[in-house]
N, C-alpha and C positions, 0 to 999 in steps of 0.2 A: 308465270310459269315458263313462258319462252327464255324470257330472258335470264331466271335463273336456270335454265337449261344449258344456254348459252353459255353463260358466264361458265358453268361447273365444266363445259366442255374446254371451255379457255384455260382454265386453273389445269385441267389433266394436261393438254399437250404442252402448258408450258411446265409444266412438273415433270413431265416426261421426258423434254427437251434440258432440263437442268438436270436431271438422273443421268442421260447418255451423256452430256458433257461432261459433270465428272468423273463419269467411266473412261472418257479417254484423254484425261489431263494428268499427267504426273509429274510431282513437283519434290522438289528438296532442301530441308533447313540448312542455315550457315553449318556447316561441319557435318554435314552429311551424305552419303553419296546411296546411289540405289541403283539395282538394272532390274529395266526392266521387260519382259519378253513379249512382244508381238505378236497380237494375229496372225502374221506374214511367216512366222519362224525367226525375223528379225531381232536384235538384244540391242538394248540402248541402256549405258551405263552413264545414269547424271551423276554430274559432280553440282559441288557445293552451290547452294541459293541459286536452285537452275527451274524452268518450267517449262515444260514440254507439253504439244496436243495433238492426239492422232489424229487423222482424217484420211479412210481409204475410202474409193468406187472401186466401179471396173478399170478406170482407163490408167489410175494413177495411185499411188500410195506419199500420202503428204503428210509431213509430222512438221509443225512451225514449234520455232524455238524461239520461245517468247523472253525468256532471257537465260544466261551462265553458259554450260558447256555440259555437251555429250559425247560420248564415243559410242559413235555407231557400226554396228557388227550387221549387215546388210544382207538379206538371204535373197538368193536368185530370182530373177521373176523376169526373165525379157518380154512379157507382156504390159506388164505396169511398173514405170520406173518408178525407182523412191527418190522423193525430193525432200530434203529439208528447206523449210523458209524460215531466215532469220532476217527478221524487219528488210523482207524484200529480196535479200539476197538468195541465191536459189543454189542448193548443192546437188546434183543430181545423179545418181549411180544407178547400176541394176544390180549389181553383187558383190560387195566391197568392205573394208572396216578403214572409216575414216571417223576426225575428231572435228568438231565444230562448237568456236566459242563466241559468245556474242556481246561485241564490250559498247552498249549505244548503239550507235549509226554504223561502227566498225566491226569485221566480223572477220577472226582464222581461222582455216580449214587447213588439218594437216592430215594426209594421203598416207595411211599405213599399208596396205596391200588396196588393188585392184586400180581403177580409174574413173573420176568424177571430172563433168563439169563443171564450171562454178560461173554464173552471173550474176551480174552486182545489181542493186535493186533499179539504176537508174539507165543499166543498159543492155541493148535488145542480143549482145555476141556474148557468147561462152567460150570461156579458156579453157580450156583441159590440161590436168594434173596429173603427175605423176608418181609415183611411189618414192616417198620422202620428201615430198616437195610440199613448202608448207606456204598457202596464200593472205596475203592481207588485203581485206576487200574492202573500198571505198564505197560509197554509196553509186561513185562512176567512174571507180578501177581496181585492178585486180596485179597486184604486185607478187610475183614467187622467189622464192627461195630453196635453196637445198637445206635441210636440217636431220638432223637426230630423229627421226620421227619415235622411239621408243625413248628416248629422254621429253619427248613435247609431249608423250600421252603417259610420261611415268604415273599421273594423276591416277590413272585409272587402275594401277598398283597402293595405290596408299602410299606414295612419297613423292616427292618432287624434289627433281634434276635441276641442277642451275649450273651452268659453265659462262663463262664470262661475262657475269648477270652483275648488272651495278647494285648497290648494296641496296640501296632504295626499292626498285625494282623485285628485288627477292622478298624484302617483306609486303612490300604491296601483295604479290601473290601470296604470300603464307598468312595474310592477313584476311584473304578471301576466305579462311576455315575457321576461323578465330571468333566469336561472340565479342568479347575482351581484345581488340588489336594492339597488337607492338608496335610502339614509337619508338623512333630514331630521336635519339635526342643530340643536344646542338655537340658539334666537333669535327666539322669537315664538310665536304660535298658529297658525302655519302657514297662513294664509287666504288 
């Protein structure tokens, strides 16, 4: 009797702990994109074979980006910043719409309005970003650039922008939406 007591009480919290997890995991097939709305009043638009998981307290609002890309539309909260973690890396804003993709151990973040910082998984200082400014983060560096930030987030329109993108390159990414991928076939260096 105890121990089938027990046991029935194990079976509920851990059934209950898989019911809340997949309440706050949202995911998306190859060729598929979704937004989705927040607790917070925040919008998160996945793009293609991406996975996402909330996690808020009081002190913090944390969504880890277990793989792909999101554009995040960020609603104010200077009490509890929102962080995203992608395998380590930490994006961190209070009110802001910025893009983050996660390719492995490498991770960009591109700054469409407001101001994030971004540290890399292996180190303890934050860079801060500016509006247009798109970063590629090492596991122990964070490299910026100026770019297009509404050509880097055309994703989040249904099209994609390519300007002096090697030919290889363009379908690698148009291949990320694709079930069926396009091969280059043999005739060049592809550029």
């Amino acid at each position: 009797p105890f121990w089938s007591e027990a046991a029935r009480t194990g079976f509920v919290g851990v059934g209950a702990w898989v019911w809340m997890e997949g309440r706050s995991a949202y995911a998306t097939a190859v060729g598929e994109q979704r937004v989705v709305q927040l607790a917070d009043g925040s919008t998160v638009r996945l793009d293609t074979g991406s996975r996402i998981r909330v996690r808020y307290d009081e002190g913090e609002r944390r969504v880890l980006l277990d793989r792909g890309q999101a554009l995040f539309e960020v609603a104010h909260d200077g009490g509890r910043p929102f962080v995203v973690d992608a395998g380590g890396t930490e994006v961190t804003a209070v009110g802001t719409v910025f893009d983050v993709r996660r390719m492995d151990a490498d991770v960009r973040v591109t700054l469409v309005s407001g101001v994030v910082d971004v540290s890399p998984a292996r180190v303890e200082t934050k860079s801060r970003m500016q509006v247009g400014q798109q970063a590629r983060v090492t596991p122990s560096a964070v490299r910026t650039r100026v770019v297009d930030a509404a050509a880097a987030t055309s994703w989040a329109d249904g099209r994609l922008v390519f300007a002096d993108t090697p030919l290889a390159e363009a379908v690698a990414e148009v291949n990320r939406y694709l079930v069926a991928p396009v091969v280059l076939g043999d005739g060049g260096d592809a550029r």
